[in-house]
C-alpha positions as CSV (number, residue, x, y, z in Angstrom):
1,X,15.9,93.2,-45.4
2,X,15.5,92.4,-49.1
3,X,17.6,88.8,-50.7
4,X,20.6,89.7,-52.6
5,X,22.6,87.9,-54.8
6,X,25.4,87.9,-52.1
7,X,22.9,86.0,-49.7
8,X,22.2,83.5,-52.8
9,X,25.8,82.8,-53.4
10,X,26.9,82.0,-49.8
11,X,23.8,79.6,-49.6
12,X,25.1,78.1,-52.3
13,X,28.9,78.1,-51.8
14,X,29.4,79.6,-55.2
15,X,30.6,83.0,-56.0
16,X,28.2,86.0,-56.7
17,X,30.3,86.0,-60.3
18,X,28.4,82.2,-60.9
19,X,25.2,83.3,-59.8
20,X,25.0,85.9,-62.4
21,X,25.9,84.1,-65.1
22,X,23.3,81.6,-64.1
23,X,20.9,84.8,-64.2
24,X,21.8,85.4,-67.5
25,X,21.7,81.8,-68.8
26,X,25.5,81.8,-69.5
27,X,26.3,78.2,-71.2
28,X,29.5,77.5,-69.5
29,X,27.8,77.0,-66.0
30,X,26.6,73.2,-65.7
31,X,22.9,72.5,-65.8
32,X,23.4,70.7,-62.3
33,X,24.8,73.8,-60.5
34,X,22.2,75.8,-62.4
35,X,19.8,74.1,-61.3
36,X,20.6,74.3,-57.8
37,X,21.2,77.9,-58.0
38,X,17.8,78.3,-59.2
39,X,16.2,76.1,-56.5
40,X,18.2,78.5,-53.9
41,X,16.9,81.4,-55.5
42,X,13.1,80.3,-55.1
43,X,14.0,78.8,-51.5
44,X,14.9,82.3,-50.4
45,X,12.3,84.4,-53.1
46,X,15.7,86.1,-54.5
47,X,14.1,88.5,-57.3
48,X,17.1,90.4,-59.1
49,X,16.9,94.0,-60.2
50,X,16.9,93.7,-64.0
51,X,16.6,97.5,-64.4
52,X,20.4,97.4,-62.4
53,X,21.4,94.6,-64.3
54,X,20.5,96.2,-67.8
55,X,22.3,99.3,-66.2
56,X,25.3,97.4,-65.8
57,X,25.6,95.4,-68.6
58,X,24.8,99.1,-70.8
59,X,21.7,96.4,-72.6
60,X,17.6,96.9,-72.2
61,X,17.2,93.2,-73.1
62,X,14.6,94.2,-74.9
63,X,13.8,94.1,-78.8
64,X,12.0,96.3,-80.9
65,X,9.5,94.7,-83.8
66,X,8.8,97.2,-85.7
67,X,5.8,97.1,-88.3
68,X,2.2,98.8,-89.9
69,X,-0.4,99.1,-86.9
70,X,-3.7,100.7,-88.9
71,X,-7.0,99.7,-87.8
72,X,-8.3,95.9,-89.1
73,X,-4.0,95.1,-89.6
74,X,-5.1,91.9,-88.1
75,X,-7.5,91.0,-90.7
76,X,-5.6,92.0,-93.4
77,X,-2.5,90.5,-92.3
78,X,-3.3,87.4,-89.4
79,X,-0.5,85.9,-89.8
80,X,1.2,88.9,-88.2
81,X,0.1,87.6,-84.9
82,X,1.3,84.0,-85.0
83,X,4.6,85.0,-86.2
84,X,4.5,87.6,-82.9
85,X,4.0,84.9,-81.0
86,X,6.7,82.8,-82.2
87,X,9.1,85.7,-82.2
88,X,8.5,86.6,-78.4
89,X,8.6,82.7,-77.1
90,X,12.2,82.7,-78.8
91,X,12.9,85.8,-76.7
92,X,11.5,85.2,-73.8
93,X,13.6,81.7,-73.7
94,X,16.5,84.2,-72.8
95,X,15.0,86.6,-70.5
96,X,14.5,89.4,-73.3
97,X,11.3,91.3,-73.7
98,X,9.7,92.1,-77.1
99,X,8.3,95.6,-77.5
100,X,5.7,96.9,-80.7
101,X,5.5,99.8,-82.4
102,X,4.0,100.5,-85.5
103,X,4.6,103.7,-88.2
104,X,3.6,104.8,-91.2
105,X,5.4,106.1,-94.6
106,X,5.5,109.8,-93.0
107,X,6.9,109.0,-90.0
108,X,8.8,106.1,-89.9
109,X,12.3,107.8,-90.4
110,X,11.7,109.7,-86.8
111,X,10.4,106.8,-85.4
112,X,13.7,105.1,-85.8
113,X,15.7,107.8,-85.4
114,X,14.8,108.2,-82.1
115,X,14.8,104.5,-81.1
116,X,18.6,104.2,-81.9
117,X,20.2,107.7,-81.1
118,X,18.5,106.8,-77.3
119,X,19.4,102.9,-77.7
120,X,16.2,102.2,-76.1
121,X,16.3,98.8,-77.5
122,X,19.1,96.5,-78.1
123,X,18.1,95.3,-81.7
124,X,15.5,95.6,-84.3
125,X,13.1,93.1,-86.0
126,X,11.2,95.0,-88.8
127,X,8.2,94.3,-91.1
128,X,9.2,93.4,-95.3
129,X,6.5,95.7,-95.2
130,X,8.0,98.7,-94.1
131,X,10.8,98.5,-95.5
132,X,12.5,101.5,-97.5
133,X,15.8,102.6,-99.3
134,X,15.6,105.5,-96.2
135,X,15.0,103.0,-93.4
136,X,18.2,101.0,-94.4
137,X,20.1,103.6,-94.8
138,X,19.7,104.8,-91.2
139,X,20.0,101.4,-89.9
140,X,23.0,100.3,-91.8
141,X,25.0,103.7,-91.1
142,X,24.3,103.2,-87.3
143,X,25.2,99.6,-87.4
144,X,22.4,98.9,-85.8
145,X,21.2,95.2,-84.7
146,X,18.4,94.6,-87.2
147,X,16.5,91.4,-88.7
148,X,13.8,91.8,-91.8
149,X,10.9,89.6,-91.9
150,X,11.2,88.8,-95.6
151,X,14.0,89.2,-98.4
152,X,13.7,92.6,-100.0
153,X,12.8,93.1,-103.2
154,X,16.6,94.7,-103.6
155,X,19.9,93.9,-102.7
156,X,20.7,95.2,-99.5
157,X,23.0,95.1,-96.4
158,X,20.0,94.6,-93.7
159,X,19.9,90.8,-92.0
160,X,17.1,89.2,-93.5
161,X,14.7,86.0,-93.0
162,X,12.5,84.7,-95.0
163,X,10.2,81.8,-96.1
164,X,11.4,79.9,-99.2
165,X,8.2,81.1,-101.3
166,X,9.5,79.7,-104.5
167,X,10.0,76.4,-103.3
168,X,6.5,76.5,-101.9
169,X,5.3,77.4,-105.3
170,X,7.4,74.1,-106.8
171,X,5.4,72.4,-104.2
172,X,2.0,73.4,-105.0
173,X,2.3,72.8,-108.8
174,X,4.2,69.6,-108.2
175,X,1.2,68.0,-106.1
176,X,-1.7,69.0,-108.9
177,X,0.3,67.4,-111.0
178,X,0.8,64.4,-109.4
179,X,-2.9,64.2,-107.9
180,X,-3.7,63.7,-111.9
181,X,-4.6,67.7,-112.9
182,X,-3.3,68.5,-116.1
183,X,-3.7,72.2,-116.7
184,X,-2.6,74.6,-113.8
185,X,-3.5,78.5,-113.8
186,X,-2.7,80.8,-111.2
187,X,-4.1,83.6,-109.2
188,X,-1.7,86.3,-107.4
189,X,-1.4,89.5,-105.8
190,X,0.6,92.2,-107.8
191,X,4.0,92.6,-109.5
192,X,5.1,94.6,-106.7
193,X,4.1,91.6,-104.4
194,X,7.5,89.8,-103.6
195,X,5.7,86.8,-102.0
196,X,3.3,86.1,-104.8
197,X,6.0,86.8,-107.4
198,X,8.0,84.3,-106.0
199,X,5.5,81.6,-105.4
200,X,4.3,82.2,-109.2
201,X,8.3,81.5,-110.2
202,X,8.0,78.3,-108.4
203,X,4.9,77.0,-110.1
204,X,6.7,78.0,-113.5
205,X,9.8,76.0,-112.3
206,X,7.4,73.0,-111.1
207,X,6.1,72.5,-114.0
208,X,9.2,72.8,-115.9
209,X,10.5,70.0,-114.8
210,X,7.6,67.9,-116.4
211,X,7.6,69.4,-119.5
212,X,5.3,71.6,-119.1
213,X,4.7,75.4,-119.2
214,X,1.9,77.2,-118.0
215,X,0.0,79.7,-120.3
216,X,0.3,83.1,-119.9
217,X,-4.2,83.2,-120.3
218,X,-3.6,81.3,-117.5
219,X,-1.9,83.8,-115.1
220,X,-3.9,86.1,-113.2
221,X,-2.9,89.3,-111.0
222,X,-4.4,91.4,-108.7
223,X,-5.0,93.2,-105.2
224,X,-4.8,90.6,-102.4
225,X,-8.5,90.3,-101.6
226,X,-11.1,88.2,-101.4
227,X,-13.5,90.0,-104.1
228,X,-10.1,90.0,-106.6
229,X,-9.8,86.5,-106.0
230,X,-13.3,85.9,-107.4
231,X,-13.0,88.9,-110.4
232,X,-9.9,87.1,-111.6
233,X,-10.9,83.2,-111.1
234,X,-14.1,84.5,-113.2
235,X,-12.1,85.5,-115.8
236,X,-10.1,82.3,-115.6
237,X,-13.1,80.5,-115.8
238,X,-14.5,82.3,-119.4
239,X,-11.7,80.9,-121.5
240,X,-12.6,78.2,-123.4
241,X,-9.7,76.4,-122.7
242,X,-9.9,77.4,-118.6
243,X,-7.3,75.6,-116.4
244,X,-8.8,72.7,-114.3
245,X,-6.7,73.7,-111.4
246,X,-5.3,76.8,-109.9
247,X,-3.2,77.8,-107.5
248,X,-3.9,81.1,-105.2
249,X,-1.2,82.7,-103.8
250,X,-3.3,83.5,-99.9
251,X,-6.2,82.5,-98.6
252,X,-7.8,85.9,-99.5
253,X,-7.5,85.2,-103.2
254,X,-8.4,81.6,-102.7
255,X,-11.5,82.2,-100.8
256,X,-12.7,84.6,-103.6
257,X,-11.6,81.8,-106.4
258,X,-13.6,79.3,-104.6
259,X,-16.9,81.4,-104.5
260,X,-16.7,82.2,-107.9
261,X,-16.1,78.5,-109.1
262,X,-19.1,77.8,-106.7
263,X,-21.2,80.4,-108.6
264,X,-20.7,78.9,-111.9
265,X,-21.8,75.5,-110.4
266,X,-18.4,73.9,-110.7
267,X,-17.6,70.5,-108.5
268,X,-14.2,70.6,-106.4
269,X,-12.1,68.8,-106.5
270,X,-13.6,66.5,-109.4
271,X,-13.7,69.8,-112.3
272,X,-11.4,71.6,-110.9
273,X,-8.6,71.6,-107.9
274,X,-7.2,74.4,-105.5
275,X,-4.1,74.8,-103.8
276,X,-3.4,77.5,-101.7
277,X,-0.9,79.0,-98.8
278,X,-1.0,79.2,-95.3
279,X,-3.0,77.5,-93.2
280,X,-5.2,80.0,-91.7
281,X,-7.6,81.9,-92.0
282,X,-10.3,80.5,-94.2
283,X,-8.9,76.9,-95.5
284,X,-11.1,75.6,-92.9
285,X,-14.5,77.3,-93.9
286,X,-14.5,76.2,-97.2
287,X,-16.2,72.6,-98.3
288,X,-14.4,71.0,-98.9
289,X,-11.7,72.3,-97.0
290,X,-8.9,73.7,-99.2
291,X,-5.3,71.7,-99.6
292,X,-2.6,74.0,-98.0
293,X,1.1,74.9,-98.3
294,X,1.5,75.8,-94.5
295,X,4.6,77.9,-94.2
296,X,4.5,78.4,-90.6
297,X,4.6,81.6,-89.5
298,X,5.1,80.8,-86.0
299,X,8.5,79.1,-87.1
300,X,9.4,82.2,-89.0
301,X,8.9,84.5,-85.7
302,X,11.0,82.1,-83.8
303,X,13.7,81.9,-86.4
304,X,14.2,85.7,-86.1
305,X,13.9,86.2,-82.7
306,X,16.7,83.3,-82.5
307,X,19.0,85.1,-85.2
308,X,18.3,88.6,-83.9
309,X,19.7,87.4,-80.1
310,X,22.9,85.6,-82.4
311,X,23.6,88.6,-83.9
312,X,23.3,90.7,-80.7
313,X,26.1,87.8,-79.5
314,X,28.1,87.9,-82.7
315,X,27.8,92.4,-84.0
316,X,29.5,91.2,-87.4
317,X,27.3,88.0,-88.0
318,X,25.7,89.1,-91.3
319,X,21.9,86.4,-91.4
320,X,20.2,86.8,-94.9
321,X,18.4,83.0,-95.5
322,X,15.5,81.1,-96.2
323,X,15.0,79.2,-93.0
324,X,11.7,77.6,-92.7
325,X,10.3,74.7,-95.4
326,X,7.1,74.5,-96.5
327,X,4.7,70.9,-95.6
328,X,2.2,70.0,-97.6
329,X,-1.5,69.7,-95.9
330,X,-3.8,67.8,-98.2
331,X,-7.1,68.5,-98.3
332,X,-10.4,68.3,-100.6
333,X,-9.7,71.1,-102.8
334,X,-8.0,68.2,-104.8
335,X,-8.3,64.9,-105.9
């Protein structure tokens, strides 16, 4: 005959009530009886029935990440991956279960539409990059539980998270300046790009507070990729009064500025110094390797699966911050 929780309870001279909440990590049950309650449950190979407890309770404990899936996503976006990975760690640390699904322009609306009307999951996390007037809409009139990874380029009523991308732009243009580089350019993704946009505003405000003002000649923008990152750090590199240090907005457009500046025989980091974001993929296949502002995307993914499972807790908590800080990793793309 199969353990039930009845069996764990009399074992352990508590009521079935306090074995529950130890199931479902309830705070106000001391780590010591916890503990013990756990120990029982192995002791006797107790396994409860979540699909009766979800039942119960009316919850899945299960979030829904919702993003773009096309083939080669994880090359074009590999920092998608970590931030999974930090996301479903933070879940997991509470016995819920992170499911993917990925949709496009045309069909995202019925994606949704369907996920909520059968409350097959208990909240949302969703992708900056799918994000539309159309999908908030839907959300926000359902009141459903939802997180965005990013801050929209709009004001809006969805929960949001978000790396501080100006101040990781102050940050950039602040250590050129102080590693002795006197002329800063810059090499970014386009208008429409809220991450470069913002990262560009911080290296304006950076060097503001020197004195100093970077030069229009001096601003490049572009698609995201590596053979834009060369185009425009080739143009960069025509003027006659060229920058002697630039700062790339990803590591797609840095890896392309650093070939370029290679082609035209230029030394790093004595002629000219790069600073870039992220720490993956290609700062490490450069020589010398390039100086980073590492944002940690894993940090990100655990911030929102943390703030996804408060507002699950708290249905009128309204989360729309910068959490995670920038650090600094110096390499020898500067002096």
């Amino acid at each position: 005959m199969a353990i039930t929780i009845k069996d764990v309870a009399k074992k352990a001279g508590v009521s079935t009530t306090t074995v529950s909440k130890v199931l479902n990590n309830v705070p106000t049950i001391s780590e010591a009886t916890a503990s013990r309650i756990k120990e029982i449950m192995k002791e006797l190979d107790y396994h409860p029935n979540r699909r009766a407890q979800n039942f119960a309770r009316q919850s899945t404990r299960t979030i829904l990440l919702v993003t773009s899936l096309e083939k080669n996503s994880a090359f074009e976006n590999p920092h998608m991956f970590e931030t999974m990975v930090g996301l479903q760690n933070a879940l997991s640390k509470k016995n819920y279960s992170l499911n993917i699904v990925g949709i496009r322009k045309d069909n995202g609306l019925d994606v949704l539409r369907d996920v909520i009307s059968q409350k097959s999951v208990d909240g949302i996390v969703l992708h900056i990059s799918i994000i539309t007037k159309e999908l908030e809409n839907l959300i926000i009139q359902a009141d459903f539980p939802n997180i965005v990874l990013g801050c929209p380029e709009y004001k809006t009523q969805l929960c949001w998270i978000d790396n501080d991308n100006t101040l990781s732009g102050e940050l950039a243009a602040k250590h050129l300046l102080s590693v002795g580089y006197d002329t800063i350019g810059f090499i970014g993704g386009r208008k429409n790009d809220m991450g470069s946009t913002c990262r560009l505003e911080g290296v304006r405000h950076g060097l503001e507070q020197q004195e100093i003002t970077i030069s229009e000649a001096h601003i490049q923008l572009g698609e995201s990729s590596i053979e834009s990152g060369y185009e425009m750090m080739n143009e960069l590199l025509k003027k006659k009064d060229r920058p002697d240090s630039v700062v790339c907005a990803n590591n797609y457009l840095a890896l392309g500025a650093f070939k370029a500046i290679q082609a035209h025989r230029i030394r790093v980091p004595e002629d000219m110094g790069i600073v870039t974001f992220d720490a993956y993929p290609f700062t490490k296949t450069t020589d010398p390797n390039l100086t980073t502002i590492d944002i940690d995307v894993y940090d990100l993914g655990k911030q929102a699966g943390e703030s996804i499972l408060q507002i699950l807790r708290k249905p009128n908590l309204k989360i729309q911050t910068y959490r995670t800080l920038a650090t600094l990793i110096e390499n020898g793309s500067t002096k």
